[in-house]
C-alpha positions as CSV (number, residue, x, y, z in Angstrom):
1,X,92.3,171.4,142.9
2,X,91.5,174.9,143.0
3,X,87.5,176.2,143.3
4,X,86.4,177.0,139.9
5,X,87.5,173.2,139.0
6,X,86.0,171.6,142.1
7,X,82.5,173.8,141.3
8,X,82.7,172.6,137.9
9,X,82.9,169.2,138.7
10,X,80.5,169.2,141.7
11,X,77.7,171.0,139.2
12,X,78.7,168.0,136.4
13,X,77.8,165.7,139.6
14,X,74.8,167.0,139.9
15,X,73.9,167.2,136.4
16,X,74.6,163.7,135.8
17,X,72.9,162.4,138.8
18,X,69.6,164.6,137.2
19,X,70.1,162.9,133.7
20,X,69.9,159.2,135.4
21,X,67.0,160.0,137.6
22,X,65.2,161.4,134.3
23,X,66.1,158.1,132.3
24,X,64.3,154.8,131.8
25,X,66.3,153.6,134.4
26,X,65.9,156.4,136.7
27,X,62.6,157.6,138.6
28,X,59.2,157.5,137.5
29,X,58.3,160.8,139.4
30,X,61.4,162.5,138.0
31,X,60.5,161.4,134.9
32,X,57.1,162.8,135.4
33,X,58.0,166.5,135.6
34,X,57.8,169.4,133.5
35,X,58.4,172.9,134.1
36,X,54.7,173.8,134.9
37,X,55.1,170.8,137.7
38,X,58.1,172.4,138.9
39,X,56.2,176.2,139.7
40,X,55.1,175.2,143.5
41,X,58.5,173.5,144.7
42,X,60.7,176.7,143.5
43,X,58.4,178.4,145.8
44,X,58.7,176.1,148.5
45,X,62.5,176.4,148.2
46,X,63.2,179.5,148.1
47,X,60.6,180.5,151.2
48,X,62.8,177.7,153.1
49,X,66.2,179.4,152.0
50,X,64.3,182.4,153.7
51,X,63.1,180.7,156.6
52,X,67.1,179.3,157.2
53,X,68.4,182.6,157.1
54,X,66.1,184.3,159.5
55,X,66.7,181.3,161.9
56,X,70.8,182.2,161.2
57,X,71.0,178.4,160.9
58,X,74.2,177.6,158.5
59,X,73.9,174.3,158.0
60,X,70.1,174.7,157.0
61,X,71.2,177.9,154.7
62,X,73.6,175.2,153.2
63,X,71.3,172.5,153.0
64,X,68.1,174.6,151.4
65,X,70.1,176.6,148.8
66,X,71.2,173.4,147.6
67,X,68.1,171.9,146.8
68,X,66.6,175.2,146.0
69,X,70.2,174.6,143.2
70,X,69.1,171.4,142.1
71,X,65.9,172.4,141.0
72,X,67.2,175.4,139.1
73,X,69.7,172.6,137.3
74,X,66.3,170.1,137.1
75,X,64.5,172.7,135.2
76,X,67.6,173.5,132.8
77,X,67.9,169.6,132.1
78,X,64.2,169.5,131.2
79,X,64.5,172.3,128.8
80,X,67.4,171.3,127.3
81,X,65.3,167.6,127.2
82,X,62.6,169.6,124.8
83,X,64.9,171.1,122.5
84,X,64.3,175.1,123.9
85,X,67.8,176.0,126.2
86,X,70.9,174.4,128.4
87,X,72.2,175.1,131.3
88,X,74.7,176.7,129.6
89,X,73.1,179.6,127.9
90,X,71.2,180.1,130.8
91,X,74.9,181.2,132.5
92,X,75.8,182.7,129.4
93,X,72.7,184.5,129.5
94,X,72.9,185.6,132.9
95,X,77.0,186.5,132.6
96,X,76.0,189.2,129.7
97,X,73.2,190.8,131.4
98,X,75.2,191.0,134.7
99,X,78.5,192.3,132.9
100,X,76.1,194.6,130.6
101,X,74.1,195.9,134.3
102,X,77.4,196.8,135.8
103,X,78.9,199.6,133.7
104,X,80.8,201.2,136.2
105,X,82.4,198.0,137.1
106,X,83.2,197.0,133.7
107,X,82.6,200.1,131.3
108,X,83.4,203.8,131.5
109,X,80.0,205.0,134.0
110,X,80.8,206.4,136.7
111,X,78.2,206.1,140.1
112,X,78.7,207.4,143.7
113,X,76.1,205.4,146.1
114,X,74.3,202.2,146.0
115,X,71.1,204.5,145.1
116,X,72.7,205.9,141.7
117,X,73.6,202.2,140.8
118,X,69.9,201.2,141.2
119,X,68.8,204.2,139.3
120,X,71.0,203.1,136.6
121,X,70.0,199.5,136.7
122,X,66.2,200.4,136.0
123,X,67.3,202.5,133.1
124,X,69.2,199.7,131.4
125,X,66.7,196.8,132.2
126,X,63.7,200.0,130.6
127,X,66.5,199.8,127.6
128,X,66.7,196.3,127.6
129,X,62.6,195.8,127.6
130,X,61.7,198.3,125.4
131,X,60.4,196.4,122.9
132,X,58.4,193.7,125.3
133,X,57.2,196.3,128.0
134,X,53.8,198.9,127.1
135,X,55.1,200.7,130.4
136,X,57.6,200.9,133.2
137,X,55.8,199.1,135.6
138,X,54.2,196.2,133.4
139,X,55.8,193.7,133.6
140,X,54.7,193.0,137.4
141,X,51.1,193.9,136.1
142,X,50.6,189.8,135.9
143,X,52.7,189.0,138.9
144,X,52.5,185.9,140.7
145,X,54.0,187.4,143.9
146,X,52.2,187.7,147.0
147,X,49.9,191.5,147.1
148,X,52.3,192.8,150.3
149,X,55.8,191.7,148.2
150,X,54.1,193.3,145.2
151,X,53.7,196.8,146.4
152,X,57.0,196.9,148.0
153,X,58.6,196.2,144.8
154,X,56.7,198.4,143.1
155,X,57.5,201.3,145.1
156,X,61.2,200.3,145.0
157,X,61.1,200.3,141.4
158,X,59.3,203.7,141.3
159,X,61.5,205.3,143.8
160,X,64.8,204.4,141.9
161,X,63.9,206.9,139.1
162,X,62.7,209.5,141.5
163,X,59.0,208.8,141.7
164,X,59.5,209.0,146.1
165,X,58.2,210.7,148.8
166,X,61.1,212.7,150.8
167,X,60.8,211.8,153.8
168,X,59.0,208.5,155.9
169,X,56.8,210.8,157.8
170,X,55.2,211.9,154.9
171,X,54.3,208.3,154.4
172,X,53.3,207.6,158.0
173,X,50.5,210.8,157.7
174,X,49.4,209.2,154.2
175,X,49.1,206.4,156.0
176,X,46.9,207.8,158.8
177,X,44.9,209.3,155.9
178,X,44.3,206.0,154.7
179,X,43.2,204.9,157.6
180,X,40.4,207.9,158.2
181,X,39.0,206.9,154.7
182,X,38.9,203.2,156.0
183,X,36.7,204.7,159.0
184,X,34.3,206.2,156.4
185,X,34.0,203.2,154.1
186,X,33.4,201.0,157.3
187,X,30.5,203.8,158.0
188,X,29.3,203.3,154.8
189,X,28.6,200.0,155.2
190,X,30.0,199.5,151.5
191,X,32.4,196.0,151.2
192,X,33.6,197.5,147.7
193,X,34.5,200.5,149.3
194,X,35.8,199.0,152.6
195,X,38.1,196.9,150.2
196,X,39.3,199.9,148.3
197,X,40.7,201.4,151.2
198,X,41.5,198.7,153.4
199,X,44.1,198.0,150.4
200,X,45.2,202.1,150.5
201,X,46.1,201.7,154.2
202,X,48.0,198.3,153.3
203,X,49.9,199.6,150.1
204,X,50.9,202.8,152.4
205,X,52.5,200.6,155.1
206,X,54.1,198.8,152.5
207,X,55.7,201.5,151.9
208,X,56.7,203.0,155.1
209,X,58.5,199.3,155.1
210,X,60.6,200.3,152.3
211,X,61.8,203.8,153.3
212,X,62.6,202.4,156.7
213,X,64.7,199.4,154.4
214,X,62.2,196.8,155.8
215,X,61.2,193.9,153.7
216,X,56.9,193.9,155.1
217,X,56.9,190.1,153.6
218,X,59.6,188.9,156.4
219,X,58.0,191.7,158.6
220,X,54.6,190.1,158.5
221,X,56.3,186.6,158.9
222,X,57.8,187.2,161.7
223,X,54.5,188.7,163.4
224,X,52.4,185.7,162.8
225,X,55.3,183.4,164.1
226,X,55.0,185.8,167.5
227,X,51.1,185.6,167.3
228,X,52.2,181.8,166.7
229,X,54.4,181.6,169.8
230,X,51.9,183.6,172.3
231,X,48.6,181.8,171.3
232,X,50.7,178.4,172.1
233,X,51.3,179.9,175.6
234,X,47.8,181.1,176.0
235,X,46.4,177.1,175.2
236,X,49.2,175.6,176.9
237,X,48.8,177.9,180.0
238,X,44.7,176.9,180.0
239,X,45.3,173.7,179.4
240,X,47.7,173.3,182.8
241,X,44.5,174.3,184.4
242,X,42.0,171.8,183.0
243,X,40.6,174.4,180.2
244,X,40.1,174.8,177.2
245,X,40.2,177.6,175.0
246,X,36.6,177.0,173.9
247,X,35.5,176.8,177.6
248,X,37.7,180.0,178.3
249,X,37.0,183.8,177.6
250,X,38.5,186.7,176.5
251,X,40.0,188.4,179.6
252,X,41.6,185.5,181.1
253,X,43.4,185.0,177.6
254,X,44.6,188.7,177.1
255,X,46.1,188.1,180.7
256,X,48.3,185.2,179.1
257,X,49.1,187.2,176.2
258,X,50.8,189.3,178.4
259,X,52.5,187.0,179.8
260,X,53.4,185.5,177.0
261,X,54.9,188.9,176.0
262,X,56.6,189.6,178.8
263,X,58.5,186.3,178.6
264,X,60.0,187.7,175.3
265,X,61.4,190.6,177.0
């Protein structure tokens, strides 16, 4: 059996195992679910795809893309259940726009670099929207996605049709700007103000993130998962001599901090 026939039949599988659990002789939760239900698990998939990668655990990656799959096929199944689209246009769907994204693959256009194909794929998706979107940017005007994601994605976007800075020290002395102005506002005593700037000095890091290719999402993740790891140490390190960190102060703990940081190295 060659692979497209044994991915066929894996997804028929799959689809028919989804069509028993939402019949009367199926599950009552499955049964349950709508799309609006299904909002806050296709989060919590895909941020544990994410998590398997950065572990570089195979079997996990494996393992979470496929359930992160079966929802994708769950939600298809329910819309094909209330009469609005299948599985299969969604593929159809999907085929078309990638075919019609990807000129210089199957059309005449003719692209250099990675960066002239991203160019290009903002100036078909503007084409493709022009009749749903009051502006380039838009359509992430309503986003769901978390504020530091946001800002890196709207920079991408900006930068692919030229709106950039030239160089990431440019950036880096915005950002120092930013963080001057956040000096003043604190003076102020003003929270509005505070806030204003405080987000300044966050949007320009964000930035600095994508010139240097950085996703600041998985950046940030991976900080608080260090902060995670060296508080741990600090308690567990008090704790082996009967304290608490209630009952313990500040110096002792940055001393186990840097211990805990020098363990990393």
């Amino acid at each position: 059996m060659n692979e497209e026939k044994a991915i066929k039949m894996n997804i028929n599988k799959l689809m028919e195992l989804i069509i028993i659990l939402r019949s009367d002789r199926g599950c009552p939760w499955d049964r349950d679910q709508n799309l609006k239900n299904l909002r806050s698990y296709f989060l919590e998939e895909v941020y544990e795809v994410i998590e398997a990668i950065n572990e570089n655990n195979t079997d996990k990656i494996k393992e979470e893309l496929g359930d992160l799959l079966f929802q994708i096929l769950f939600a298809a199944h329910i819309s094909k259940e209330n009469g609005k689209f299948s599985l299969e246009e969604i593929i159809d769907f999907c085929y078309k726009k990638m075919v019609r994204r990807h000129p210089h693959v199957f059309g005449n256009k003719k692209v250099s670099n990675s960066r002239e194909v991203l160019k290009q794929w903002e100036i078909i998706k503007q084409e493709e929207k022009s009749k749903e979107k009051a502006s380039f940017l838009s359509k992430d005007s309503d986003s769901i996605k978390p504020a530091l994601m946001r800002s890196h994605i709207l920079t991408k976007k900006a930068s692919r049709i030229g709106f950039d800075w030239q160089k990431v020290e440019q950036v880096i002395e915005k950002l120092k700007e930013e963080l001057l102005e956040l000096q003043e506002a604190i003076k102020s005593g003003s929270k509005e103000e505070m806030e204003h700037e405080m987000g300044d000095v966050l949007f320009a890091a964000a930035n600095i993130s994508r010139m240097l290719n950085i996703d600041p999402e998985l950046a940030l993740q991976k900080t608080n998962e260090t902060f995670i790891t060296r508080f741990n140490y600090i308690e567990k390190k008090l704790k082996e001599h009967g304290k608490s960190l209630e009952k313990s102060n500040l110096s002792e703990m940055d001393v186990l901090w840097e211990e805990a940081k020098k363990r990393e190295k």
